[in-house]
SEPAKE-366488 format. One record per residue: residue in three letters; x negated, z negated, y of N, C-alpha, C in turn. Coordinates in steps of 0.05 Angstrom, whole numbers, padded with zeros to 5 digits, always signed. Each point is the difference from the previous one (the first is absolute). Layout:
ALAXZYXZYXZY;...
***
This chain:
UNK-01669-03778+00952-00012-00008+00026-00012+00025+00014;UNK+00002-00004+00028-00007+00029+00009-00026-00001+00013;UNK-00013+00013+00002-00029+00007+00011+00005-00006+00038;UNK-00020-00019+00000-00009-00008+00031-00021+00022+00014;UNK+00006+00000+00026-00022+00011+00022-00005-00020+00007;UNK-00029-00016+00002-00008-00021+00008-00027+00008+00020;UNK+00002-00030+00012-00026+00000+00018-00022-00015-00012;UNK-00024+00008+00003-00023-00004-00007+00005-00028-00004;UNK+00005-00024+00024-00001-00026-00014+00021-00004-00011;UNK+00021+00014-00006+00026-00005-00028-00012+00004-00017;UNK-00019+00028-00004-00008+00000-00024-00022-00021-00016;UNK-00018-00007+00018-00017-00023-00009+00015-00021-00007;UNK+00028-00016+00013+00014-00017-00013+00005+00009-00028;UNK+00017+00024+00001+00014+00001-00022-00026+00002-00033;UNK-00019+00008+00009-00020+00006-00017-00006-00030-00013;UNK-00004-00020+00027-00016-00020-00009+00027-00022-00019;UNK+00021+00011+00012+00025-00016-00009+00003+00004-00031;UNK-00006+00023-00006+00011+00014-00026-00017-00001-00022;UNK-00032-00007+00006-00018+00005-00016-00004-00031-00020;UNK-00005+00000-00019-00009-00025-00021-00018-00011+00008;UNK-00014-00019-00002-00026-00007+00001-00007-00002-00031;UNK-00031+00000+00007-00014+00009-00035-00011-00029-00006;UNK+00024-00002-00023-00011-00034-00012-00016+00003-00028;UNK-00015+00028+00003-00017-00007-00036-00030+00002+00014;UNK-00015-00014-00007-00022-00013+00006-00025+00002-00026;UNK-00024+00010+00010-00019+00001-00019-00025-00022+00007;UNK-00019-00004-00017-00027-00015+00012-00013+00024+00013;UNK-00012-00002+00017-00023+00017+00015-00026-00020+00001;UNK-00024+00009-00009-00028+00000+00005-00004+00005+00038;UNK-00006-00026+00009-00009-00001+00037-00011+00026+00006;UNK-00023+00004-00021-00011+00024+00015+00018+00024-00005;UNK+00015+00006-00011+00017+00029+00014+00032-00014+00004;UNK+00003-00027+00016+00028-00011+00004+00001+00003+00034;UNK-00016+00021+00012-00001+00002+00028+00031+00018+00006;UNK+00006-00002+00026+00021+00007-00002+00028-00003-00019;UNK-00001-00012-00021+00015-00013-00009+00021-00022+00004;UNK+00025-00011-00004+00014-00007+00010+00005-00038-00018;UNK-00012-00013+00011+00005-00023-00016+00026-00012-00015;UNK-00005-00002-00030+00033-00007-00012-00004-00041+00004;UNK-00018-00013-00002-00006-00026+00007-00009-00017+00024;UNK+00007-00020+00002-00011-00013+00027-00032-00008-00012;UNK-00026+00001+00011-00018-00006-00012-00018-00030+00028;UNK+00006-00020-00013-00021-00016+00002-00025-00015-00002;UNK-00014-00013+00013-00026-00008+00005+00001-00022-00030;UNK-00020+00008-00012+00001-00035-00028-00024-00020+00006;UNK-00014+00014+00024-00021-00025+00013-00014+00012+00031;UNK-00013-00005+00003-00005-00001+00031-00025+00021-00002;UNK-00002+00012+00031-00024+00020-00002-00005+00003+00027;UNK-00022-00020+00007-00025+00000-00024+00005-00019-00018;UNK-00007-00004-00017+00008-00024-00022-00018-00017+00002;UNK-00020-00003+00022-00013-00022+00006-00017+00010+00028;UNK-00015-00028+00016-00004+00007+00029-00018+00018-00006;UNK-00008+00029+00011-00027+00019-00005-00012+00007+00024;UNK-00028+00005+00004-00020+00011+00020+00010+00017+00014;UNK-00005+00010+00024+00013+00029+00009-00030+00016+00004;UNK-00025-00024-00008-00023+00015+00013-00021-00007-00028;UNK-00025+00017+00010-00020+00000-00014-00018-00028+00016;UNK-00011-00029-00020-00005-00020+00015-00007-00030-00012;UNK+00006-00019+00016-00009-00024-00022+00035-00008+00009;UNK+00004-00026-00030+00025-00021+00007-00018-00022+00008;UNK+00013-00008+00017-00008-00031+00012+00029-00009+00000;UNK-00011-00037+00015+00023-00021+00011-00010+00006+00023;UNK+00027-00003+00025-00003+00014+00024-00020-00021+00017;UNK+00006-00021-00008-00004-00031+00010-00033-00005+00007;UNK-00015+00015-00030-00029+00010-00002-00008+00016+00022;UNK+00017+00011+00020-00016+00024+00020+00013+00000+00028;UNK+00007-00033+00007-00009-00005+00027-00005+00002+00016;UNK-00028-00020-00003-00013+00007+00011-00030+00026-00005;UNK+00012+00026+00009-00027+00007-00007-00012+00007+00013;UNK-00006+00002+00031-00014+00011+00023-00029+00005-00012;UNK-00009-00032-00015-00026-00005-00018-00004+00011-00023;UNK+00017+00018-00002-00002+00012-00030+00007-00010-00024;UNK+00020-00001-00014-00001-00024-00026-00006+00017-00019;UNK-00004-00018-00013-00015+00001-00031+00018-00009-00026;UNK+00008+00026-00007+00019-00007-00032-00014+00015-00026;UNK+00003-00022-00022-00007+00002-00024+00018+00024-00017;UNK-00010+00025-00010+00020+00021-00009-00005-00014-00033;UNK+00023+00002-00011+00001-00011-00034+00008+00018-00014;UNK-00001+00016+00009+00022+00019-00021-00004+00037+00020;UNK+00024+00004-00025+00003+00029+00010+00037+00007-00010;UNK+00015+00016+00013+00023+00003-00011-00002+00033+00004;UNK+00005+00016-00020-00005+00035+00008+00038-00007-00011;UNK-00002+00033+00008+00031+00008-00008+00013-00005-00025;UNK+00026-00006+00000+00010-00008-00025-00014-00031-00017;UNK-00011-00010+00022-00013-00030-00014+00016-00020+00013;UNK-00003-00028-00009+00002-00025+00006-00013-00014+00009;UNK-00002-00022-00001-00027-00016+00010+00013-00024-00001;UNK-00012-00010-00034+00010-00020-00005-00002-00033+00018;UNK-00026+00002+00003-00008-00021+00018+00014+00000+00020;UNK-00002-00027+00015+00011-00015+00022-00010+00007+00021;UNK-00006+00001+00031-00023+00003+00021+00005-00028+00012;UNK-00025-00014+00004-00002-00016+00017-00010-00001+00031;UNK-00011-00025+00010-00011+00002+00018-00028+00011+00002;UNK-00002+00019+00021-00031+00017-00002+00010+00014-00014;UNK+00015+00013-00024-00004+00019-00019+00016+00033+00022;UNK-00012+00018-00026+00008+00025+00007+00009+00015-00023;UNK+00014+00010+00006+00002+00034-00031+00002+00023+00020;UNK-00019+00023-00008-00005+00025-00001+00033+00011-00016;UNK+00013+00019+00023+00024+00010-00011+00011+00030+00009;UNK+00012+00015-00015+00006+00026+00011+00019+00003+00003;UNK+00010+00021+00017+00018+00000+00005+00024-00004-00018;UNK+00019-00002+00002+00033-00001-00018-00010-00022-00020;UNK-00022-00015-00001+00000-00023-00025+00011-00025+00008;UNK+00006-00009-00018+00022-00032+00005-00029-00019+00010;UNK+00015-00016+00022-00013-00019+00021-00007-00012-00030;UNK-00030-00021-00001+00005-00022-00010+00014-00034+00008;UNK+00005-00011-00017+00007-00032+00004-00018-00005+00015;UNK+00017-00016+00024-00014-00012+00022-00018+00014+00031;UNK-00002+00022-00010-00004+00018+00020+00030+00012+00023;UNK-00005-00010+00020+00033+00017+00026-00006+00027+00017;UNK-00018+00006-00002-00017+00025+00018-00024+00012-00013;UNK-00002+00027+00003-00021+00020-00007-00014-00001+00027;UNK-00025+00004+00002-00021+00007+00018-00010+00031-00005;UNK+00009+00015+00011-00018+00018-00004-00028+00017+00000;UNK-00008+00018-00026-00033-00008-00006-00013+00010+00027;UNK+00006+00018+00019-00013+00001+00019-00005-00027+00023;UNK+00013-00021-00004-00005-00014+00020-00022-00017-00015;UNK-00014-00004-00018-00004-00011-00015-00034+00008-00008;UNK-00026-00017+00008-00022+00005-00017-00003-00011-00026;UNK-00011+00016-00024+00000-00010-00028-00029-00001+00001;UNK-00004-00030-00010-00030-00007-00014+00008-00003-00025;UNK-00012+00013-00023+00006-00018-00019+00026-00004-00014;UNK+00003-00027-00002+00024-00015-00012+00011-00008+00020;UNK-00001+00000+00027+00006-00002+00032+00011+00015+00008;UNK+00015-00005+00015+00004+00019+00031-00003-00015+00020;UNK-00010+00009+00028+00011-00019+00025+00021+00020+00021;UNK+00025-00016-00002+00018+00008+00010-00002+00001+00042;UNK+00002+00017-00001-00001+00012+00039+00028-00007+00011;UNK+00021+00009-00007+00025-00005-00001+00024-00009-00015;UNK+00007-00030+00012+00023-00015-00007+00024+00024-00008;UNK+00021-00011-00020+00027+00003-00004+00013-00018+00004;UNK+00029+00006+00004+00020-00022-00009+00015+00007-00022;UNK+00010-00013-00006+00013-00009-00028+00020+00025+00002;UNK+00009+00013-00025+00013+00028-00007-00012+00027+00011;UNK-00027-00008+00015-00012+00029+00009-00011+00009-00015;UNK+00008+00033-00007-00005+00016-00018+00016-00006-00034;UNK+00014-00007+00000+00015-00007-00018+00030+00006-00007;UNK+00011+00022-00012+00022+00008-00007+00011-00021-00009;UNK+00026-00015+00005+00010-00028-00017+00020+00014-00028;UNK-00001-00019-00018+00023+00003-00021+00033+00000+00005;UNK+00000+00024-00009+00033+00016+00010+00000+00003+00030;UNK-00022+00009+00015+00009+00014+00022+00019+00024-00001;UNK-00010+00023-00024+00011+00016+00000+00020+00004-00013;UNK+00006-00008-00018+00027-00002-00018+00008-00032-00018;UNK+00022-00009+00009+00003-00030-00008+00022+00005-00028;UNK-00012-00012-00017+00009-00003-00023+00031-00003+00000;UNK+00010+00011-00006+00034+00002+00002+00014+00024+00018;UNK-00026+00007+00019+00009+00022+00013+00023+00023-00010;UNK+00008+00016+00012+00022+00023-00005-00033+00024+00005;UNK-00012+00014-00015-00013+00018+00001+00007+00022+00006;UNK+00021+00009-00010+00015+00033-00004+00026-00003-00008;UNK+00022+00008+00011+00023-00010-00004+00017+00022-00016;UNK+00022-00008-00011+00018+00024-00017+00008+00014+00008;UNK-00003+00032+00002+00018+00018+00013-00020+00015+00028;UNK-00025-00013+00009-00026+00005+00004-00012+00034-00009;UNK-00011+00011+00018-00019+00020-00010-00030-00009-00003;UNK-00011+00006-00021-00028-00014-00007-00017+00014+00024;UNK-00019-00009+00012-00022+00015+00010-00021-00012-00013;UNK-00023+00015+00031-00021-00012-00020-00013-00022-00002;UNK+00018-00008+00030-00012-00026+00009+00018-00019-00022;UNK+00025+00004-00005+00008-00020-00018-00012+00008-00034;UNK-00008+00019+00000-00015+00001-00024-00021-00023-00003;UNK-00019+00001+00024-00019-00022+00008+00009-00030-00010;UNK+00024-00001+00014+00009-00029+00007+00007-00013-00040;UNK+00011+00030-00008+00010-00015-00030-00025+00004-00019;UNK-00018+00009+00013-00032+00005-00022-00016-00025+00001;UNK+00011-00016+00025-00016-00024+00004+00009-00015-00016;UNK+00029+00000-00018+00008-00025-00024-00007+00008-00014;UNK-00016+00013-00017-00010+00013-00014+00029+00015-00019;UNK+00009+00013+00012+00026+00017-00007-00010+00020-00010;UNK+00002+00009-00022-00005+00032-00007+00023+00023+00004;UNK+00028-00015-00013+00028+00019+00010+00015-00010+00006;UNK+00019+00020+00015+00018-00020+00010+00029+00021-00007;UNK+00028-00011-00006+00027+00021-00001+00003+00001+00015;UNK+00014+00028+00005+00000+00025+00025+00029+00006-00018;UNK+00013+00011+00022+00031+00013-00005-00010+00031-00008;UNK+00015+00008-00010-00009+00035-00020-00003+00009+00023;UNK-00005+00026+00004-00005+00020+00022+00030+00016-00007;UNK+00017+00008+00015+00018+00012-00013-00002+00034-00003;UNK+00008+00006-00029-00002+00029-00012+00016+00027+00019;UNK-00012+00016+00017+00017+00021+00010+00000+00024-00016;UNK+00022+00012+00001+00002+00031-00008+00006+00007+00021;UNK-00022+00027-00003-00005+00017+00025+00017+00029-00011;UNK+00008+00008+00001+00015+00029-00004+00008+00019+00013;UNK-00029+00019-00008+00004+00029+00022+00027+00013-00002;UNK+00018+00019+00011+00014+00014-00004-00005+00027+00014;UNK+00021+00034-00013+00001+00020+00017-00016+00021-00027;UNK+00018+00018-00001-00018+00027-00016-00020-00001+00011;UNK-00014+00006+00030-00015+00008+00019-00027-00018-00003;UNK+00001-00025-00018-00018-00022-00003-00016+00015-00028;UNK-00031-00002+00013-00011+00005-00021-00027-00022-00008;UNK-00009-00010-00020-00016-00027-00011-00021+00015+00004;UNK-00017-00030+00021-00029+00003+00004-00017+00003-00015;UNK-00027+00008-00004-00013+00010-00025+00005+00017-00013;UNK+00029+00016+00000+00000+00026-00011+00005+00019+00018;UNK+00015+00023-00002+00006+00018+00009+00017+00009+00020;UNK+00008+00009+00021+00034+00009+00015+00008+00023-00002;UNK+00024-00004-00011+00009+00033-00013+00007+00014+00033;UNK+00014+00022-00005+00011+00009+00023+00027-00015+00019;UNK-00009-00002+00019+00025-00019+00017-00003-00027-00003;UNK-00016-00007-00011-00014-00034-00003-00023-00006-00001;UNK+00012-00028+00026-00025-00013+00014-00009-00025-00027;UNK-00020-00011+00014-00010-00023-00013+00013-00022+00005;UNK+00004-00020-00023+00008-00031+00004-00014-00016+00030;UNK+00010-00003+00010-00020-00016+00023+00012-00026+00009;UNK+00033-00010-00001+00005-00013+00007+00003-00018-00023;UNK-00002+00005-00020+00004-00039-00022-00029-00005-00005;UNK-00020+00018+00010-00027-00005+00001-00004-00027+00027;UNK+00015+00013+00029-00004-00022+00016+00021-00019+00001;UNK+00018+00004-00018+00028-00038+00003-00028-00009-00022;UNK-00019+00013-00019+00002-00018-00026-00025-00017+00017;UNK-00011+00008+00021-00025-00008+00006+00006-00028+00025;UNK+00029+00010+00013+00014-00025+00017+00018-00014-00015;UNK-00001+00001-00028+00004-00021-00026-00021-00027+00000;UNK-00011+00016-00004-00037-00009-00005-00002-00022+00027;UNK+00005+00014+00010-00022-00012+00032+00034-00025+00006;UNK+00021+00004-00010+00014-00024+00003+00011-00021-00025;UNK-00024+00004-00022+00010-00022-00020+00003+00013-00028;UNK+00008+00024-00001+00014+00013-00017-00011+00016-00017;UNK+00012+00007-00028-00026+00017-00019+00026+00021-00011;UNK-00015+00017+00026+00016+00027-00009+00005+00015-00035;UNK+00019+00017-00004+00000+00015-00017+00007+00022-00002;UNK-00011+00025+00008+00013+00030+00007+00012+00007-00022;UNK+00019+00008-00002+00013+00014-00016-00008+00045+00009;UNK+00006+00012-00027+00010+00019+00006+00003+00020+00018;UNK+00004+00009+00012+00012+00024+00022+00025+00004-00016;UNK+00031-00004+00021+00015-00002-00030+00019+00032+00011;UNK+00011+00005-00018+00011+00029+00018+00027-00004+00007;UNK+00008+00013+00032+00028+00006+00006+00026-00003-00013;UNK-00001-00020-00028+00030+00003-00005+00008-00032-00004;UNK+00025+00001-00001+00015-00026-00009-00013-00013-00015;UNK-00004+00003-00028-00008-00008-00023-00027-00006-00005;UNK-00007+00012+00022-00041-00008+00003+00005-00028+00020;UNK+00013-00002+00017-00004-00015+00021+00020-00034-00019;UNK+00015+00011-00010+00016-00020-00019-00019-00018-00018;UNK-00016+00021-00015-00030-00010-00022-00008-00025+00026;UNK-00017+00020+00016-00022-00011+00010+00011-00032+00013;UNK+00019+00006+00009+00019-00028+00010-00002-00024-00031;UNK+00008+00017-00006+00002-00028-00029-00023-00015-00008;UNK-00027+00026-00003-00026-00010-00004-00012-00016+00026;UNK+00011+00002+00019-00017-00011+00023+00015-00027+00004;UNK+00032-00006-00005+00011-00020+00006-00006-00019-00026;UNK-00015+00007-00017-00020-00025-00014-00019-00012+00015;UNK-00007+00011+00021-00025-00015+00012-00001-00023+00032;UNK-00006+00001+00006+00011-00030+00025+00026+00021+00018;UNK-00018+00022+00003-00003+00010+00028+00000+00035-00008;UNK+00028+00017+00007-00010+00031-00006+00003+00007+00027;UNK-00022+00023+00000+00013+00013+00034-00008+00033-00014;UNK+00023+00015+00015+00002+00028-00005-00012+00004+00028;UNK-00014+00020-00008-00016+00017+00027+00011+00028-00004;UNK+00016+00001+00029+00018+00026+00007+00025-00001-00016;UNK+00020+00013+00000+00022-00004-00007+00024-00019+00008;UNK-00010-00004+00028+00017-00025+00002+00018+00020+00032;UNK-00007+00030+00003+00009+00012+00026+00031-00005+00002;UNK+00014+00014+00015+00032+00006-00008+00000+00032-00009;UNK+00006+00001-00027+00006+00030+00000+00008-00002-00027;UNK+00011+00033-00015+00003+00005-00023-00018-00014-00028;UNK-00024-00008+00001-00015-00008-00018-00010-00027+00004;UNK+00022-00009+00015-00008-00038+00003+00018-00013-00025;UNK-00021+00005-00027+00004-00011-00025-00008-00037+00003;UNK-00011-00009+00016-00012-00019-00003+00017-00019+00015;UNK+00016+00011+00021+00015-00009+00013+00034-00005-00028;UNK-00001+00017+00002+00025+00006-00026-00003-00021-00028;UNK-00030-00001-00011-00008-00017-00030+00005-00028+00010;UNK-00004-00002+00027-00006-00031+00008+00027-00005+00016;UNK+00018+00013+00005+00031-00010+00003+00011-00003-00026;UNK-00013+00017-00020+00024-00013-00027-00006-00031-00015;UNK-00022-00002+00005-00011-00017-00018-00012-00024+00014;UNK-00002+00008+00024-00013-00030+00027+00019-00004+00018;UNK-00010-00020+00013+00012-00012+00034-00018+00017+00023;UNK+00017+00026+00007-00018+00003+00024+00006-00017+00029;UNK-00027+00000+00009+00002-00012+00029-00007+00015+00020;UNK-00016+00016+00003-00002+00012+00024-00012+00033-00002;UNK+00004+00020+00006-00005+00023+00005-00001+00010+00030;UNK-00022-00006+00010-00005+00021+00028-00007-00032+00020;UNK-00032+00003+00007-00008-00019+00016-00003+00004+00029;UNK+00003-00004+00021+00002+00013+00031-00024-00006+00009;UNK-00028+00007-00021-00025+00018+00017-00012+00029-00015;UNK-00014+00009+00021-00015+00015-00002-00025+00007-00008;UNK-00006+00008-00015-00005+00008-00024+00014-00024-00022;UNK+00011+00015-00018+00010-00021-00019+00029-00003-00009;UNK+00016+00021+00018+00030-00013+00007+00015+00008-00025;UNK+00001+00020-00015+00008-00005-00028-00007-00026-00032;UNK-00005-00014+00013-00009-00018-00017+00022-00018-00022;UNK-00005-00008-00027+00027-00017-00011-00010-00017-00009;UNK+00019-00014-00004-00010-00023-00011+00027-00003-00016;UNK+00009-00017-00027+00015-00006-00014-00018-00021-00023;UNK+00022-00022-00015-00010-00009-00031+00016+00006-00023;UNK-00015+00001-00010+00009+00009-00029-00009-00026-00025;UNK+00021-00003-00014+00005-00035-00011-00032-00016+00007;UNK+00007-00004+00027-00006-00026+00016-00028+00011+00019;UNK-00009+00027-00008-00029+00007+00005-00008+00018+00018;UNK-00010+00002+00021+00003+00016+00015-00017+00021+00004;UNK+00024+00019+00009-00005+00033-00002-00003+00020+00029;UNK-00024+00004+00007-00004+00022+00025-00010+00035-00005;UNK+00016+00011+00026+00005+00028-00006-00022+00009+00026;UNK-00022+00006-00009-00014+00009+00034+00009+00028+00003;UNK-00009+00005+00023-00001+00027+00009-00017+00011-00010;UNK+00001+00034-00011-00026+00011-00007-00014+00013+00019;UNK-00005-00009+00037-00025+00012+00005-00016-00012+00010;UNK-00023-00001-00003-00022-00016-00005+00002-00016+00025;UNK+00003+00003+00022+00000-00025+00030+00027-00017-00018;UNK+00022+00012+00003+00024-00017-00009-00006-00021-00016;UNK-00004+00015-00023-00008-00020-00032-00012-00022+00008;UNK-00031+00011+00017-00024-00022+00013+00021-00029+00006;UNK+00009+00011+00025+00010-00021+00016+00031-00022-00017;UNK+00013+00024-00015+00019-00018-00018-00011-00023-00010;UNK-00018+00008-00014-00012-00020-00019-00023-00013+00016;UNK-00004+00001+00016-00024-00024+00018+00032-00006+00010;UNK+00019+00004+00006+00008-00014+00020+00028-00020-00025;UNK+00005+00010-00015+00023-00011-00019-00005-00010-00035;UNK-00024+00022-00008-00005-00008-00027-00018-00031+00003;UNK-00012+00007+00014-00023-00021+00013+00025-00036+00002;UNK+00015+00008+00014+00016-00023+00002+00012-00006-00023;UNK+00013+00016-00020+00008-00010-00026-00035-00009-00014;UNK-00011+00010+00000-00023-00012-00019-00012-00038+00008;UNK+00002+00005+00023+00001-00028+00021+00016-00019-00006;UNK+00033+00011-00007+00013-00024+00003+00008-00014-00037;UNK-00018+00025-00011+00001-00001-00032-00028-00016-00006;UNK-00015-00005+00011-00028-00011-00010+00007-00030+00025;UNK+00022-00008+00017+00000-00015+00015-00030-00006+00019;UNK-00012+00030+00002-00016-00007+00018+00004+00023+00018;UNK+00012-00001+00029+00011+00016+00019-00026+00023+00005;UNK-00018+00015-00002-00023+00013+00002+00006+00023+00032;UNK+00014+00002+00011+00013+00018+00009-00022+00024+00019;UNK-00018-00008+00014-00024+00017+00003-00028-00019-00002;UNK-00012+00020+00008-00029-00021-00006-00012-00010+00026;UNK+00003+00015+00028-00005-00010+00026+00012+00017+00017;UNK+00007-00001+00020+00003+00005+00026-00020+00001+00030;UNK-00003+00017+00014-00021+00006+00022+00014+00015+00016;UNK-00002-00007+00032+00013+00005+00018-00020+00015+00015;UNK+00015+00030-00001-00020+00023+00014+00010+00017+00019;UNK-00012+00016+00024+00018+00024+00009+00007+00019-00007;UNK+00031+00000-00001+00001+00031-00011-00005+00026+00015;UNK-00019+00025-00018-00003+00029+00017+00011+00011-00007;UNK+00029-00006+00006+00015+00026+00001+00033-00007+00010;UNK+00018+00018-00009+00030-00008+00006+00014+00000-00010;UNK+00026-00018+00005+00019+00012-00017+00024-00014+00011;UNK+00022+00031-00009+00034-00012+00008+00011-00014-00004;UNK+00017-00016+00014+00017-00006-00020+00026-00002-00019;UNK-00004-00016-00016+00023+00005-00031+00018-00019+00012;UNK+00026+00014+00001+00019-00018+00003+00012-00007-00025;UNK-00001+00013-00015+00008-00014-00027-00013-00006-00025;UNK-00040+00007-00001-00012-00015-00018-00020-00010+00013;UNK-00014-00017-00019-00025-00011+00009-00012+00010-00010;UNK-00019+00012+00014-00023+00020-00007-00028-00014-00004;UNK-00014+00008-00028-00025-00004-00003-00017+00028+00003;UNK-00019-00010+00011-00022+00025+00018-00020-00013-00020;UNK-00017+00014-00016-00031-00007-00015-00024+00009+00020;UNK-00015-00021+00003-00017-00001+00023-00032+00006-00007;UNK-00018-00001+00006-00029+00003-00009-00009-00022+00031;UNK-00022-00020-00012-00004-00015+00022-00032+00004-00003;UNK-00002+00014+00026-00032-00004+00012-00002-00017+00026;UNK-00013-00018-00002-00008-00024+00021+00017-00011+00007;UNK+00012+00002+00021+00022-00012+00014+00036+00016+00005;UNK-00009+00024-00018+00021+00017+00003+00016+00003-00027;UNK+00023+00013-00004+00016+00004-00015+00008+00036-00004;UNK-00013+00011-00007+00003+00028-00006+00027+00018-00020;UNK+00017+00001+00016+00016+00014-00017-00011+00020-00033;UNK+00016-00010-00020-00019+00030-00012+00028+00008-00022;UNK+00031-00005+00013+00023+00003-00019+00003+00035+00009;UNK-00004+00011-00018+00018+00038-00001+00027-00002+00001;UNK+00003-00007-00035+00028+00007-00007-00003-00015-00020;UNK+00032-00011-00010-00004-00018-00023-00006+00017-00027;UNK-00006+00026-00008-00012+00013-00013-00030+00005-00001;UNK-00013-00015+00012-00032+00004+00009-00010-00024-00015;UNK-00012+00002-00025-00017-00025-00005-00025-00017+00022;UNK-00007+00024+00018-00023-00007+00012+00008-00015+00024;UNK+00033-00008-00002+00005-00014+00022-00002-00029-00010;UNK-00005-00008-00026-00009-00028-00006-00025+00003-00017;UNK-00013+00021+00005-00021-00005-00018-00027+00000+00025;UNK-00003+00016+00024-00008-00001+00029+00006-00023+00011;UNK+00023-00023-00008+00009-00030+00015-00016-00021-00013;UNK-00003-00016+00029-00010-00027-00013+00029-00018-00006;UNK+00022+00007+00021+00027-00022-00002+00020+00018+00012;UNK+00017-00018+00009+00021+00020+00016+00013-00023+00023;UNK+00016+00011+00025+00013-00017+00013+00025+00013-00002;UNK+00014-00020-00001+00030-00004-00005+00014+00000+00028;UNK+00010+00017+00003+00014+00015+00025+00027-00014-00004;UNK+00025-00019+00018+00014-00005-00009+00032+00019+00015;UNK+00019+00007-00011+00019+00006+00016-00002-00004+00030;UNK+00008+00031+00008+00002+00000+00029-00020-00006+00016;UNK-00027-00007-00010-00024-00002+00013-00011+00026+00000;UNK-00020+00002+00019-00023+00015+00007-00023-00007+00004;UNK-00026+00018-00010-00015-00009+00006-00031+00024+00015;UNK-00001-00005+00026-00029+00005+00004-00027-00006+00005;UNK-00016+00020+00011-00023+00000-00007-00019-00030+00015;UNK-00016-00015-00010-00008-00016+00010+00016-00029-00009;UNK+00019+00001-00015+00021-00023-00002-00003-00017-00023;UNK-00010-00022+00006-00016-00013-00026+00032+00001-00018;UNK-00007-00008-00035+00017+00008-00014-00011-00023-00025;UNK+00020-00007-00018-00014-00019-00026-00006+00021-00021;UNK-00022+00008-00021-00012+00016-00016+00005-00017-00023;UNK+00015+00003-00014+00007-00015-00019-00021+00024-00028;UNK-00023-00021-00002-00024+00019-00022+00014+00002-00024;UNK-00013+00020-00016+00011+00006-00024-00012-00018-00012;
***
């Protein structure tokens, strides 16, 4: 099969078309199952509140008792209910209970009065102001009805649904695995952070930032190595990495004499696509290797950035079946300009102060062109854009 030139949305098909979804599933503990991807449908096993409760600090009465009160009435307090209590007794006519907030109404009581409207003598109060019946009173299963759908399968946990499944008294819940990436530097010229750079080599910088837009979309990176320029390194590292959900080679994926990666992954995979039609990024591959899929970024640091926010990001999405694809969007002016591409779609990395959109792309060799960005706007074929011209900032 022969290697495709594709467009940015071919390639997102073909990515999302090609990729497995991850059917092995662990228990997760709520409190670190945030962001997590639900493997179960989780429902309600009783109602919440699980009985009618106060919304205020106050007495329970029957509403029926406070009438008339222009004259002030006069109710008998019998009790007390603090938090986490009951109150076994009944309330009758004339009676009262003293109650705090979030405690279960007692029997026979339909309305809270609250304690400010209210003088206490004693074992008395005389009530200033009438209720009616359900004032101040949260009812049973307002908020969640027993049978409910709480959090559904295939779901990203937040925190609010953390909330919602803490109220059944859930401690864990199964979550689909996070799926395993190999990250794999390539290039003599690559030299490992924390140590040294010989002569003619730079530092690792780019499987430092795919491993960290791993992270931030689901995924639990694994760096491999710095592996060196030949066949047989890039062959290893393929084999070790195509154990894991997901390998992506960083750099090596150009057209030239030493596209080993391109070469390991025609003998032994299905390639699909080589060369995407934007800017920064356009050497990009993609291929699987028995069933698993394999990306080739570009090695310079804007490229790589944008490959993998714009394509690894989508395989990790359509492998955890939860689409993640950015985190927000904000519509700003852009200061500055630009030509246009008649034949890619160009991403510009932006820096946003107030209402503006600040160019801050060099060259796709400049880290500081995504490390100076808050997002970027996506320039599409044959457009232009100037100064003043609101634009979508798709945030990192």
């Amino acid at each position: 099969m022969k290697w495709r030139y594709v467009e940015l949305s071919d390639a997102v098909r073909i990515i999302a078309g090609s990729t497995p979804g991850m059917k092995r599933v662990e228990e997760c503990a709520i409190d670190s199952s945030d962001g997590r991807i639900l493997a179960e449908n989780i429902s309600a096993g009783f109602d919440v509140p699980p009985w009618d409760r106060s919304t205020v600090d106050g007495y329970a009465v029957r509403s029926i008792d406070t009438v008339n009160v222009s004259d002030g009435i006069e109710l008998r307090c019998i009790g007390e209910i603090g938090a986490g209590q009951f109150f076994a007794a009944r309330i009758g006519r004339g009676d009262c209970v003293r109650i705090a907030t979030g405690s279960p109404v007692p029997d026979g009581a339909d309305a809270v009065v609250m304690q400010e409207d209210v003088t206490e003598e004693g074992h008395k109060i005389i009530l200033h102001r009438g209720v009616r019946s359900g004032q101040n009173i949260s009812r049973k299963g307002v908020d969640i009805r027993k049978g409910d759908m709480i959090a559904e399968k295939g779901s990203m946990i937040t925190p609010g649904a953390i909330g919602a499944i803490a109220s059944q008294g859930i401690g864990s819940v199964r979550v689909f695995r996070r799926p395993d990436v190999a990250v794999i530097p390539g290039g003599d010229e690559i030299a490992e952070t924390g140590g040294k750079a010989g002569p003619g080599q730079i530092f690792d910088v780019n499987s430092h930032v795919v491993s960290a837009i791993v992270r931030q979309a689901g995924g639990i990176p694994h760096i491999h190595r710095p592996i060196r320029d030949t066949y047989s390194d890039v062959r290893s590292a393929l084999r070790w990495g195509n154990r894991m959900d997901i390998c992506v080679f960083v750099s090596g994926s150009s057209v030239g004499r030493r596209d080993y990666v391109k070469r390991a992954v025609e003998e032994i995979g299905r390639p699909l696509f080589h060369g995407v039609r934007i800017r920064p990024g356009r050497p990009s591959l993609f291929a699987t290797v028995k069933g698993r899929p394999v990306f080739g970024l570009p090695g310079n640091p804007v490229s790589s950035f944008v490959s993998a926010h714009l394509l690894l990001r989508q395989c990790i999405g359509a492998m955890t079946g939860y689409p993640r694809r950015f985190a927000s969007r904000v519509v700003k002016k852009y200061d500055g300009s630009e030509k246009a591409d008649d034949e890619f779609t160009r991403i510009v990395t932006v820096k946003v102060i107030g209402e503006k959109a600040i160019p801050v792309f060099k060259e796709s060799g400049a880290i500081t062109g995504v490390s100076k960005a808050d997002g970027f706007v996506m320039l599409e074929k044959g457009k232009s854009l100037r100064r003043g011209m609101k634009v979508d900032v798709e945030l990192f």
